[in-house]
VOPAGU-2260 file (C-alpha; in pm, 1 decimal, decimal comma):
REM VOPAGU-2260
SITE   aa  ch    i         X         Y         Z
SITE  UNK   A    0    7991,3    5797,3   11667,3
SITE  UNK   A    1    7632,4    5758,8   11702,5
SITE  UNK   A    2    7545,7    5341,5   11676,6
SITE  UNK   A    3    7421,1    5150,2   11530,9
SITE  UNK   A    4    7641,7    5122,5   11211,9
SITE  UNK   A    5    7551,4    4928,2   10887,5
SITE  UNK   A    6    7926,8    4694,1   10824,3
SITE  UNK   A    7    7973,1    4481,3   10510,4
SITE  UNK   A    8    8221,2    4234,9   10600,6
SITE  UNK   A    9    8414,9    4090,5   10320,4
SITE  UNK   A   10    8517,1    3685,2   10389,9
SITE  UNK   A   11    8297,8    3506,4   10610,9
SITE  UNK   A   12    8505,6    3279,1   10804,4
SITE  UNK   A   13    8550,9    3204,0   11183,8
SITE  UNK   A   14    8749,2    3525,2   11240,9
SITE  UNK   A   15    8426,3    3691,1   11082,0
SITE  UNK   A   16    8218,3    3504,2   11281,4
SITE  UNK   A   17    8363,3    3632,5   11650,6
SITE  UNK   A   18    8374,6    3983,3   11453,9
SITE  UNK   A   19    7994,1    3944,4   11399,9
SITE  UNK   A   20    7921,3    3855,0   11694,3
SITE  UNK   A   21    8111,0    4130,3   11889,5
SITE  UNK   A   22    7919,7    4392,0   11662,9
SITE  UNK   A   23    7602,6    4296,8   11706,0
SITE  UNK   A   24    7600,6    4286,6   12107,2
SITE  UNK   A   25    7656,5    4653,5   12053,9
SITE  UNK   A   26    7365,6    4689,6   11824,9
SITE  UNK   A   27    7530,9    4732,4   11471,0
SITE  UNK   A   28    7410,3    4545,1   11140,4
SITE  UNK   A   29    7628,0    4318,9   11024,4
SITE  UNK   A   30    7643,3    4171,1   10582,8
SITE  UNK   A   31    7833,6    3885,4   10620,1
SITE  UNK   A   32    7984,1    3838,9   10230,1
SITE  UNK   A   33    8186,4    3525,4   10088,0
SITE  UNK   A   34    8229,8    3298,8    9775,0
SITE  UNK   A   35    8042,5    3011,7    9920,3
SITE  UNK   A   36    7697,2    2993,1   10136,5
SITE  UNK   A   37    7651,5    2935,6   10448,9
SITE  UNK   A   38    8027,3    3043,7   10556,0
SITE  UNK   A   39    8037,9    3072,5   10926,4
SITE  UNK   A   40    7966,1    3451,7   10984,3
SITE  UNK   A   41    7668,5    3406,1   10767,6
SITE  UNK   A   42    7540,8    3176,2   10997,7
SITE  UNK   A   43    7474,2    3469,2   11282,2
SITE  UNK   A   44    7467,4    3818,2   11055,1
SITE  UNK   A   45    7188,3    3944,4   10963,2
SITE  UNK   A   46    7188,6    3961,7   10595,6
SITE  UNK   A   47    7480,3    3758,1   10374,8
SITE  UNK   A   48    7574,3    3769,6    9995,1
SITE  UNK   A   49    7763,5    3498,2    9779,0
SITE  UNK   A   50    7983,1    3642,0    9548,8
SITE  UNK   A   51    8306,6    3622,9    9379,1
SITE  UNK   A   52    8498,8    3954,8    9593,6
SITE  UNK   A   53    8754,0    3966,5    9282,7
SITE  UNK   A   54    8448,6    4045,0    9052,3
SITE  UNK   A   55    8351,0    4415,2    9040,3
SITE  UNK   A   56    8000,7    4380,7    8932,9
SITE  UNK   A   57    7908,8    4198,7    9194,0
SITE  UNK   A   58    8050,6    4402,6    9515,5
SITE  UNK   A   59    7895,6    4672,7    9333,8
SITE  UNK   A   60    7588,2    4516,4    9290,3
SITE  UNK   A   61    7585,2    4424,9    9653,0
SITE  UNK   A   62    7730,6    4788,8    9810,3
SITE  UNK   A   63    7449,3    4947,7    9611,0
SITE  UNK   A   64    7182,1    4719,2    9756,9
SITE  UNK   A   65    7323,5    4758,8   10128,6
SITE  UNK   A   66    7493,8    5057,3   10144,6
SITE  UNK   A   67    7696,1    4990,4   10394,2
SITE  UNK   A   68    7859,3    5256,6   10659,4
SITE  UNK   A   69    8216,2    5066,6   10670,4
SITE  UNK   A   70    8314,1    4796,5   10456,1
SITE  UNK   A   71    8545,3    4554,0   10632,3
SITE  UNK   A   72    8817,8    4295,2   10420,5
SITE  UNK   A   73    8836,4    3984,9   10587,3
SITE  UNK   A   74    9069,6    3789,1   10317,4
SITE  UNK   A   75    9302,0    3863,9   10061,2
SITE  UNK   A   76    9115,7    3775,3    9708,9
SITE  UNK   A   77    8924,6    4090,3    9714,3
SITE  UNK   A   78    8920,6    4345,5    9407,6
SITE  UNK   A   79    9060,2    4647,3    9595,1
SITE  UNK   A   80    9087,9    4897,5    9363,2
SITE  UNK   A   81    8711,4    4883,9    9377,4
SITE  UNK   A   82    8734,8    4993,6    9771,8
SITE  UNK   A   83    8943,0    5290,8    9665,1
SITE  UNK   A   84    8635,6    5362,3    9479,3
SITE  UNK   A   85    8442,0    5297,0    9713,5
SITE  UNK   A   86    8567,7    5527,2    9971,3
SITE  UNK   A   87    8732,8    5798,1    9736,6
SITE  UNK   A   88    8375,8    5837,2    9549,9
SITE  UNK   A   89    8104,2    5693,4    9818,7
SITE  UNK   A   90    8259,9    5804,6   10115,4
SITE  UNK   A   91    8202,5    5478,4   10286,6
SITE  UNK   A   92    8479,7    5415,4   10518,2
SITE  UNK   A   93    8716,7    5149,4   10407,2
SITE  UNK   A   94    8858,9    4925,8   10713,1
SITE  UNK   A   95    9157,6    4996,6   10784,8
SITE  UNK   A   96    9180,0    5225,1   10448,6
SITE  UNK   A   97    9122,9    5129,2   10113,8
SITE  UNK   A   98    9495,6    5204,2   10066,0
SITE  UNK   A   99    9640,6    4993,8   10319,2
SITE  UNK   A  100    9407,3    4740,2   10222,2
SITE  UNK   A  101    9576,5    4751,2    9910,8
SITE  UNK   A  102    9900,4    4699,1   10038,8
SITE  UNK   A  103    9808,2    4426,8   10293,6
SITE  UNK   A  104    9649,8    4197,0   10054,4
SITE  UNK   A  105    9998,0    4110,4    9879,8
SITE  UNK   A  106   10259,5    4017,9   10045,9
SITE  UNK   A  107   10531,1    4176,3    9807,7
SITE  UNK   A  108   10340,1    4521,8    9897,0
SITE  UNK   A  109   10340,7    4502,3   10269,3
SITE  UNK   A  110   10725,9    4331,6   10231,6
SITE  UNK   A  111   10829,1    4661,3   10025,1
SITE  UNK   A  112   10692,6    4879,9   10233,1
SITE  UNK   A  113   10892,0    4744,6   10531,3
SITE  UNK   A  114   11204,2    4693,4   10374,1
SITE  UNK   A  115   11257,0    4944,0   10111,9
SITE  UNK   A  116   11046,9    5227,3   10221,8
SITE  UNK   A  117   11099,0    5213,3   10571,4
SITE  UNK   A  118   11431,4    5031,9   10630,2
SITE  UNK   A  119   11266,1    4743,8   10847,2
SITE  UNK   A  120   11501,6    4446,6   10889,5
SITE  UNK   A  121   11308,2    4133,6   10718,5
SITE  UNK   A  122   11398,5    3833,9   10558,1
SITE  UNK   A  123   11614,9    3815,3   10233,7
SITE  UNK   A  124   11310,5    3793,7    9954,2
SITE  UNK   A  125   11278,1    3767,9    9627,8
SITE  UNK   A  126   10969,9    3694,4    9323,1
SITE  UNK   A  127   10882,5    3462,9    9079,4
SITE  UNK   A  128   10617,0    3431,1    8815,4
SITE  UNK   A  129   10721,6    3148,4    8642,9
SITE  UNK   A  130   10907,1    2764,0    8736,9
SITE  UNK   A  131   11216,2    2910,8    8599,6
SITE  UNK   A  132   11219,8    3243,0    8808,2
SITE  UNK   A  133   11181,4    3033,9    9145,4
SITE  UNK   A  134   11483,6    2826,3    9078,5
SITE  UNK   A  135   11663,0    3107,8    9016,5
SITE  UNK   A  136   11542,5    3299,3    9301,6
SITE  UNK   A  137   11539,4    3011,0    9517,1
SITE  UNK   A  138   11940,2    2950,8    9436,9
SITE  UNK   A  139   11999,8    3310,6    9525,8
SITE  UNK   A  140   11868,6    3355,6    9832,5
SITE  UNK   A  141   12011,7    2952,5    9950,4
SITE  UNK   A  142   11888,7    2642,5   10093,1
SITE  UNK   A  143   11674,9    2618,7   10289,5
SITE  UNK   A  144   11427,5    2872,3   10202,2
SITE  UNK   A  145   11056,5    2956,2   10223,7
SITE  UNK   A  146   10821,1    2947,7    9903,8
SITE  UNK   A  147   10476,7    3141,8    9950,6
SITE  UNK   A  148   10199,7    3271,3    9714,0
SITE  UNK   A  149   10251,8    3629,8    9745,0
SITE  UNK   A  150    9855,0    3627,9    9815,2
SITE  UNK   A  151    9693,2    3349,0   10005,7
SITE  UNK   A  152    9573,6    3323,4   10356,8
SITE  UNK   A  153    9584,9    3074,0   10658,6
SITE  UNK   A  154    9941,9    2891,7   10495,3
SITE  UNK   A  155    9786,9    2783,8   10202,9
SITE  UNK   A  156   10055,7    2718,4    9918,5
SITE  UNK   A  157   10328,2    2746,3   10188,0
SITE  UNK   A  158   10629,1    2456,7   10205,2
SITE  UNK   A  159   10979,5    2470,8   10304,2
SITE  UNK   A  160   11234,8    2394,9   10022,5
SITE  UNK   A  161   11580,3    2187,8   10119,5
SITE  UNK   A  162   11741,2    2226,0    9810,2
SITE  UNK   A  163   11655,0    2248,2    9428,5
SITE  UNK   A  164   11510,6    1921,0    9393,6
SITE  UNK   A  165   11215,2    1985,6    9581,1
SITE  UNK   A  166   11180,6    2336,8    9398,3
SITE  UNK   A  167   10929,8    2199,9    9167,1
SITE  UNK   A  168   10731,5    2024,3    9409,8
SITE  UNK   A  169   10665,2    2382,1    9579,3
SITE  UNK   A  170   10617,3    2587,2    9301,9
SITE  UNK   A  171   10337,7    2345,6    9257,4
SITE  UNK   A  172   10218,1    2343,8    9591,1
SITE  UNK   A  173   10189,9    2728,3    9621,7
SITE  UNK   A  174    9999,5    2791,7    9266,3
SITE  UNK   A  175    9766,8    2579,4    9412,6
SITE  UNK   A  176    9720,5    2771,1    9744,8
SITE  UNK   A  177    9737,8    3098,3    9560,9
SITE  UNK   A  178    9425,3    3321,4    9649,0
SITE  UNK   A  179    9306,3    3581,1    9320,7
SITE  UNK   A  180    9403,4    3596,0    8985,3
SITE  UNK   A  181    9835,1    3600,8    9013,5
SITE  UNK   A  182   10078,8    3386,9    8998,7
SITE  UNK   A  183   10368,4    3568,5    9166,1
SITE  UNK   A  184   10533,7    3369,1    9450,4
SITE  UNK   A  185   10748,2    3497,7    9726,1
SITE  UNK   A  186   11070,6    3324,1    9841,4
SITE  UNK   A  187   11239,8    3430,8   10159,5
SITE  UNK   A  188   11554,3    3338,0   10370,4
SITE  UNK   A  189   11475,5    3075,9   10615,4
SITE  UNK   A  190   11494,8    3229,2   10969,4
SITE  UNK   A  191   11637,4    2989,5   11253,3
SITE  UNK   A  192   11410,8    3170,7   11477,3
SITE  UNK   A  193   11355,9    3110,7   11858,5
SITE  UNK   A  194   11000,0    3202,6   11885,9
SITE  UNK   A  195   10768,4    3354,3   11631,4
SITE  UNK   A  196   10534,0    3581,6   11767,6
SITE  UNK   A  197   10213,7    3802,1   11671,3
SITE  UNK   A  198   10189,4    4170,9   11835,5
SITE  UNK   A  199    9790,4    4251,8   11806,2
SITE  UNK   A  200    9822,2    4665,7   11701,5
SITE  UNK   A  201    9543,7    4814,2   11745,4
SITE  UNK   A  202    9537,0    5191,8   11592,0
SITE  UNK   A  203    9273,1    5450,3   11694,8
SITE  UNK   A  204    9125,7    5701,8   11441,9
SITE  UNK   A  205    9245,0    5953,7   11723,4
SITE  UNK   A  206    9374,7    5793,4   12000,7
SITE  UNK   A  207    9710,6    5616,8   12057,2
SITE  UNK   A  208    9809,2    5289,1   11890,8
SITE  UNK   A  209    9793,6    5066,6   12183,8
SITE  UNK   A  210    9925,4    4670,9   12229,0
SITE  UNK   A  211    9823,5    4335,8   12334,4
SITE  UNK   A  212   10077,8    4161,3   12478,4
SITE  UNK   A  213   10265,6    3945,2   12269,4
SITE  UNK   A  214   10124,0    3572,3   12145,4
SITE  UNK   A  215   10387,0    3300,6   12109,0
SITE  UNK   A  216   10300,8    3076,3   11832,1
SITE  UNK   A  217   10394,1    2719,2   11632,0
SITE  UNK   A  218   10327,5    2673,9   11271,5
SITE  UNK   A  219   10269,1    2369,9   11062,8
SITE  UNK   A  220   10241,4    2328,1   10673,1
SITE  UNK   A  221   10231,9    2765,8   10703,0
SITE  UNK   A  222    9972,5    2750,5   10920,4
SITE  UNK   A  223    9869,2    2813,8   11295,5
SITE  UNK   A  224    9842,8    2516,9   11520,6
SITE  UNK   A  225    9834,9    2644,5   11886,6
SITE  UNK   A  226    9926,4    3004,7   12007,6
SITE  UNK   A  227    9985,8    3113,2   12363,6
SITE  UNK   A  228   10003,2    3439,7   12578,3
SITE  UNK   A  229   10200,6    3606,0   12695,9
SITE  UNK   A  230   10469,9    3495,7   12494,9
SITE  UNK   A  231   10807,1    3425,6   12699,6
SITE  UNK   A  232   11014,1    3709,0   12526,2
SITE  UNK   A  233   11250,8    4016,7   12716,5
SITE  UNK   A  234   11055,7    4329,9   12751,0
SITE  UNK   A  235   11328,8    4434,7   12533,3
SITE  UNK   A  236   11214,0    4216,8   12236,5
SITE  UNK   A  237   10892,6    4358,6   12344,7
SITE  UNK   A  238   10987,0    4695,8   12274,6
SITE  UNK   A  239   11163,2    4640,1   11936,5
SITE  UNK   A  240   10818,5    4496,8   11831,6
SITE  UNK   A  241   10595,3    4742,2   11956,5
SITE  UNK   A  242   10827,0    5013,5   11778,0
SITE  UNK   A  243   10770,3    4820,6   11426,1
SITE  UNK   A  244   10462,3    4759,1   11450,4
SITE  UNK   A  245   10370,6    5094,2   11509,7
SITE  UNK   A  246   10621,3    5238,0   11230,7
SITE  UNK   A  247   10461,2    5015,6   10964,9
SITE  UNK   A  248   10103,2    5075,7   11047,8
SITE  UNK   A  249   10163,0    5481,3   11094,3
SITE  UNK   A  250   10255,8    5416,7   10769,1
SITE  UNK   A  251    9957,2    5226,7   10665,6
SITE  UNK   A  252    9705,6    5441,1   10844,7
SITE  UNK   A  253    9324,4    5397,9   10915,9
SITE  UNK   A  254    9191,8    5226,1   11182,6
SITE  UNK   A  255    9142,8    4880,3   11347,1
SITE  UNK   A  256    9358,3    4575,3   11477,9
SITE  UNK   A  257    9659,0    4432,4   11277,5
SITE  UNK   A  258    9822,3    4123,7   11330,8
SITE  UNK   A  259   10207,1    4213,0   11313,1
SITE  UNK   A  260   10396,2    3868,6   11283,4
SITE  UNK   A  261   10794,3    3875,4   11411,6
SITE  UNK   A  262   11045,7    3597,3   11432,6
SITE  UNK   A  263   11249,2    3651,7   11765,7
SITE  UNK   A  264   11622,8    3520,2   11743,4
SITE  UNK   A  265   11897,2    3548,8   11992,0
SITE  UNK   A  266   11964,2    3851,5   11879,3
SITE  UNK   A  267   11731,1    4008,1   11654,4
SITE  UNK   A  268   11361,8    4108,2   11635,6
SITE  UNK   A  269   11279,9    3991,0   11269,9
SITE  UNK   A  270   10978,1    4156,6   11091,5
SITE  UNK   A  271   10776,9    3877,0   10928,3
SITE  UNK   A  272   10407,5    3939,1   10762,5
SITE  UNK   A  273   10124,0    4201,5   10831,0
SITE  UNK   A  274    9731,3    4169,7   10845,0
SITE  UNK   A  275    9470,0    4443,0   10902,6
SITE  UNK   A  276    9250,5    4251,1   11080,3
SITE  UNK   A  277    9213,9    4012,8   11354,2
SITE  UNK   A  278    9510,4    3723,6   11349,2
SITE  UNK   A  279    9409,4    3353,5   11392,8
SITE  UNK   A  280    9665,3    3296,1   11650,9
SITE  UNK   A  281    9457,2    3580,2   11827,7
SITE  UNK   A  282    9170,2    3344,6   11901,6
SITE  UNK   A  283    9356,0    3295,6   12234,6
SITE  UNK   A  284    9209,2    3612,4   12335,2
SITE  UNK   A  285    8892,3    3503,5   12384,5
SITE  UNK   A  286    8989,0    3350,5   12715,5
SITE  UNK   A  287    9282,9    3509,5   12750,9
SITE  UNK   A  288    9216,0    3905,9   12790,7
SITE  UNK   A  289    8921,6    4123,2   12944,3
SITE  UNK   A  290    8847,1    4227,9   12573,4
SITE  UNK   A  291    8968,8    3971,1   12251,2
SITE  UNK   A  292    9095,3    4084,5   11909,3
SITE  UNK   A  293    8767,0    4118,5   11802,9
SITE  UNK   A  294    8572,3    4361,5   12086,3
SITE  UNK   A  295    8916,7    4583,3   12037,5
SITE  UNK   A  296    8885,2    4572,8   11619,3
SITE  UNK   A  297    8537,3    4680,0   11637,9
SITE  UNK   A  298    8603,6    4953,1   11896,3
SITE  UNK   A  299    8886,6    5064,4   11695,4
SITE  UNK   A  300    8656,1    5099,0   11411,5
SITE  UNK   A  301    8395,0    5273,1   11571,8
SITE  UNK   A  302    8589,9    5520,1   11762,1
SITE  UNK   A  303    8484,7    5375,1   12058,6
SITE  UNK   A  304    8686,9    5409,6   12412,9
SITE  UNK   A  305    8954,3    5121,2   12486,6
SITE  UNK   A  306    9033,1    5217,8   12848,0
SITE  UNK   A  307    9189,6    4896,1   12940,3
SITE  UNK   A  308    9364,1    4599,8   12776,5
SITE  UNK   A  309    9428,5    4375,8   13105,9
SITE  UNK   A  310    9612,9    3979,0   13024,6
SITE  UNK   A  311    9382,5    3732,4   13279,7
SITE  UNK   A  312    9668,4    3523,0   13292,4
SITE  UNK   A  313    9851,8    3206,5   13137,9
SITE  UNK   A  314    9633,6    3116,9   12824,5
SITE  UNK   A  315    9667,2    2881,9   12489,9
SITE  UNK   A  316    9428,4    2809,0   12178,0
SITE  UNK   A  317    9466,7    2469,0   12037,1
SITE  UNK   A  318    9363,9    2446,4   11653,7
SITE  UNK   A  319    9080,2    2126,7   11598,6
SITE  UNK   A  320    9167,9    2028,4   11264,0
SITE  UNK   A  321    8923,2    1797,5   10995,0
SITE  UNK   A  322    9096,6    1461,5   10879,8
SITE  UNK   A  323    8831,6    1423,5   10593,1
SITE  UNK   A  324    8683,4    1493,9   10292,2
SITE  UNK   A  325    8308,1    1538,1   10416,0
SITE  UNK   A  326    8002,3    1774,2   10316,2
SITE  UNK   A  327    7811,5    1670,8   10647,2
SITE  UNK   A  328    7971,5    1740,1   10924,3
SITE  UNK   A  329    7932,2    1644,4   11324,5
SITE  UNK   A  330    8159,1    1633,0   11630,4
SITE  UNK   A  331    8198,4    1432,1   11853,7
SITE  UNK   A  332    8435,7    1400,8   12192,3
SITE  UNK   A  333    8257,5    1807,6   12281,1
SITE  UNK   A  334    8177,6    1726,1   12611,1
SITE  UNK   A  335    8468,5    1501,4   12740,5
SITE  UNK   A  336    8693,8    1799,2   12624,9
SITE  UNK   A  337    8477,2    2036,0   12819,1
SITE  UNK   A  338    8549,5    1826,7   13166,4
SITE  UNK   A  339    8883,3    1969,4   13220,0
SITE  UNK   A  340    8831,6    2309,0   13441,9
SITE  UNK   A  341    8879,8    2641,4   13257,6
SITE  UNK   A  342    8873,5    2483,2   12912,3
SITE  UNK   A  343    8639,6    2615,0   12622,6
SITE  UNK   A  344    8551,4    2534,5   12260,3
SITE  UNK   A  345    8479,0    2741,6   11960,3
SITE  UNK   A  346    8338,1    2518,6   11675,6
SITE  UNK   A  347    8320,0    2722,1   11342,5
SITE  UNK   A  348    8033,6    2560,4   11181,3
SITE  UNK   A  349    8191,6    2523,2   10853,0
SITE  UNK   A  350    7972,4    2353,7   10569,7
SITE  UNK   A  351    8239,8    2105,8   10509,8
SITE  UNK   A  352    8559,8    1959,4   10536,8
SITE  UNK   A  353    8889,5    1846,4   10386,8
SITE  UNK   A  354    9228,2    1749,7   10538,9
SITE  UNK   A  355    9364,6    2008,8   10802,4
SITE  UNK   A  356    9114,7    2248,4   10752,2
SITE  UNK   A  357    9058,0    2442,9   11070,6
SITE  UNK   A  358    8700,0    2309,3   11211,0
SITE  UNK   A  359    8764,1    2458,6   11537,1
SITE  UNK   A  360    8976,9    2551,7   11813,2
SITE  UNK   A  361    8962,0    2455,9   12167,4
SITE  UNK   A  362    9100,0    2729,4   12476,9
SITE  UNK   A  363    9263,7    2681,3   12783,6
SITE  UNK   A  364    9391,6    2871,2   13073,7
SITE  UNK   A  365    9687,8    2691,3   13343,2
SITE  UNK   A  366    9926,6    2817,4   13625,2
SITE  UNK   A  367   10185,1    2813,7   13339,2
SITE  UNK   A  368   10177,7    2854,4   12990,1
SITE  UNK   A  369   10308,8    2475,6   12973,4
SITE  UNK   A  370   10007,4    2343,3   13164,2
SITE  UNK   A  371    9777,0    2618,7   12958,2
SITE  UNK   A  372    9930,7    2473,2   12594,8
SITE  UNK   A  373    9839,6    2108,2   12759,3
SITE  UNK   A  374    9512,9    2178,4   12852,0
SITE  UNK   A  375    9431,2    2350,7   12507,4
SITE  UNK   A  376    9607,5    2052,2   12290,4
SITE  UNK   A  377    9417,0    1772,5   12519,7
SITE  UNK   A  378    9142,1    1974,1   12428,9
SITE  UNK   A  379    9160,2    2038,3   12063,2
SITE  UNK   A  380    9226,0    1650,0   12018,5
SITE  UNK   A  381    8957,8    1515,1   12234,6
SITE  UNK   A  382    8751,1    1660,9   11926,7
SITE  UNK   A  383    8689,3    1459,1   11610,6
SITE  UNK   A  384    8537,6    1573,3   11300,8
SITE  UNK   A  385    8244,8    1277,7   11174,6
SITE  UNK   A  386    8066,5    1279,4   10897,5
């Protein structure tokens, strides 16, 4: 594919930014596009757009002005039945199709797909619309269960319900986190898991679907807090993944990287959530691997070679969280958390801040994962959001 490309990318956060980034040291234009100014991609694209991605008008307003070569979702609020348009009647390539973006963006879609159409072994599930629906779906599938908006991003709207008096509480907590224009919520058996993992899938437009290896993972309030690789799972386990993975994005098609999200039991390898794009717990590969989630997404797009995927050893990313309301933001601790040997910072640049948003996330390699994790957490909370 002859470079450079024109790519609209569609959500603007930190993920965008490292996407940005990796694009333009190959010489491609990047339109950084998001519902607020100033997101973090914006801040090193070369053109950006504010919009509202679930209005029509406006991405057509704004694909008519750039004309982009590929456009590329980022986030889940995103009115994709104007990409199928886009690609069915522009021919502008959809990343990593306009279909599976479809499917991806909801996570009843991508949960179908796995369980009904392909036979995938997933949590029990089931949907609500309404207060009444989740109590009754929350009784049938049993205490304690998982409540999620079916669209949302980053574990917004995500809680953990003990029994049916705290129902109520997360019906109200997900409608809130919900991302578009639905209400539907998801509710899923809770998994006593051993490790949850992400397998970064990277499928080729004509090449094999190749693998990083497996990122271990902890969560809190549905979100991300630290992630480390390799993850300490049997190259069995490893195989069970890598044989998902690539069943449910054959299925999905295109081209790019997909976070693939599993919870690993004693026994089982537990398919858990999907996302055609680069994975936040894949930040640790930008110290962890010769080329991170985002240098292997853009190659995927492009068609470009991926010879190599080599691990440079015991690695961790430690999330740096805000404690604040604040619309001017500073940091401060940056350089006593840059003392410690093979440590390294990413700080997003967001606008502003509110309580646990993700400001920034700190990196860390070790002798053993144990030392890596301790390195990156030292790290990540040697860093405080001022105002």
């Amino acid at each position: 594919m002859q470079l450079p490309q024109k790519l609209m990318l569609l959500g603007s956060g930190e993920l965008g930014k490292e996407f940005t980034i990796a694009a333009q040291r190959l010489g491609n234009t990047v339109i950084a596009v998001d519902r607020y100014a100033n997101a973090p991609a914006m801040q090193v694209a070369d053109y950006s757009e504010v919009i509202s991605m679930l209005n029509p008008d406006d991405l057509e307003r704004i694909v008519n002005q750039h004309q982009p070569n590929f456009i590329i979702p980022e986030i889940e609020a995103i009115r994709t039945e104007k990409l199928l348009e886009f690609e069915k009647d522009r021919g502008i390539i959809v990343i990593p199709t306009a279909k599976a973006t479809n499917y991806t963006m909801n996570r009843d879609r991508i949960r179908e797909l796995a369980h009904k159409e392909l036979g995938i072994r997933t949590a029990k599930y089931a949907y609500a619309t309404t207060l009444d629906e989740l109590i009754a779906a929350s009784e049938q599938i049993g205490f304690p269960n998982v409540v999620k908006p079916v669209m949302s991003s980053s574990g917004k709207g995500q809680s953990t319900v003990g029994d049916r008096s705290e129902v109520e509480a997360s019906w109200n907590y997900a409608i809130a986190g919900s991302r578009g224009d639905t209400q539907k919520l998801i509710v899923e058996e809770f998994i006593e898991f051993e490790l949850e993992i992400t397998l970064l899938t990277i499928r080729q437009w004509d090449r094999p679907t190749l693998f990083c290896p497996a990122i271990g993972h902890r969560q809190e309030r549905g979100d991300y807090q630290e992630s480390w690789q390799p993850a300490d799972i049997s190259p069995e386990r490893v195989q069970e993944a890598e044989a998902i993975a690539q069943k449910v994005t054959d299925a999905l098609g295109g081209a790019g990287i997909f976070g693939v999200e599993f919870f690993i039991t004693k026994n089982e390898t537990i398919f858990s959530e999907l996302s055609p794009r680069p994975h936040d717990t894949g930040m640790v590969t930008l110290i962890s691997q010769n080329l991170n989630e985002f240098e292997l997404h853009l190659r995927a797009i492009l068609g470009l070679p991926i010879p190599k995927i080599e691990q440079l050893g015991h690695s961790a990313s430690a999330v740096i969280l805000a404690q604040d309301h604040s619309d001017s933001i500073s940091y401060q601790g940056v350089a006593d958390a840059l003392t410690e040997p093979d440590v390294d910072l990413r700080l997003f640049g967001k606008p502003d801040s509110r309580p646990f948003r993700r400001m920034g996330v700190a990196l860390a390699k070790g002798q053993t994962i144990a030392e890596a994790r301790a390195k990156a957490t030292r790290a990540a909370n040697t860093v405080k959001i001022g105002k």
